[in-house]
C-alpha positions in Angstrom: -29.1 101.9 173.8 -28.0 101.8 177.4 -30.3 102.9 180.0 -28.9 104.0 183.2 -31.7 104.4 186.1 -33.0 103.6 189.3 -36.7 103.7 187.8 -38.3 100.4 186.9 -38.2 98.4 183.5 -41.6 98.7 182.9 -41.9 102.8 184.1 -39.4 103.5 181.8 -40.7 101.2 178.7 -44.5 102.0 179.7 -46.5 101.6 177.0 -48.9 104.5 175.9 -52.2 102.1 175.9 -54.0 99.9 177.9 -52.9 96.3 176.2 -51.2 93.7 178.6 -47.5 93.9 177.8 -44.7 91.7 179.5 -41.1 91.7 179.9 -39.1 88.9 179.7 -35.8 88.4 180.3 -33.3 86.8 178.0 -29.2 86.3 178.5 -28.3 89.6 177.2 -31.6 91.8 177.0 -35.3 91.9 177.4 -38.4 90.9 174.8 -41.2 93.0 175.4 -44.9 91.4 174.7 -48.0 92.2 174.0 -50.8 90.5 174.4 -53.6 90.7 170.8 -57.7 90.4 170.9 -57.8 86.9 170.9 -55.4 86.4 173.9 -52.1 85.5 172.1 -49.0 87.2 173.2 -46.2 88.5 170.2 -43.0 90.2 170.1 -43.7 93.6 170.4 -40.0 94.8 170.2 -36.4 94.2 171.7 -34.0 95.5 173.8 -30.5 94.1 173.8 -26.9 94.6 173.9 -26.3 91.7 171.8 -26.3 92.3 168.2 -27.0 88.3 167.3 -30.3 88.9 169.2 -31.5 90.9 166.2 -31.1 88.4 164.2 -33.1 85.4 165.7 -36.4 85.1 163.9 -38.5 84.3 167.6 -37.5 87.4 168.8 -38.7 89.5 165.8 -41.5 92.0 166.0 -44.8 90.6 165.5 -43.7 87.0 166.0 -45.8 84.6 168.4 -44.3 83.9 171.4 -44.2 80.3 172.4 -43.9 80.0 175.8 -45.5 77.9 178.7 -46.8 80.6 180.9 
């Protein structure tokens, strides 16, 4: 999916709730975040235009994120 706008990441990806999400960028696309009950942040889903992307199991939905922010 290509996205062509002048809008902001996060208007155009807003989530309909009120969890803390983040966006982070990787080489080819972005992981989006969310952030659970106790504080943890997982993959919530990703954009890219890199098909190998798909396949890597730290950016699959539901996965923790390990990161050190």
């Amino acid at each position: 999916m290509i996205i062509y706008t002048t809008m902001p990441l996060e208007d155009v990806l807003q989530e309909e709730n009120d969890t803390e999400v983040k966006y982070k960028d990787t080489s080819s696309g972005t992981v989006i975040l969310q952030k659970d009950e106790e504080g943890r942040w997982f993959v919530q889903r990703l954009v890219s235009s890199n098909p190998a992307d798909y396949l890597r199991s730290d950016y699959q939905p539901g996965e923790w994120w390990q990161s050190d922010d």
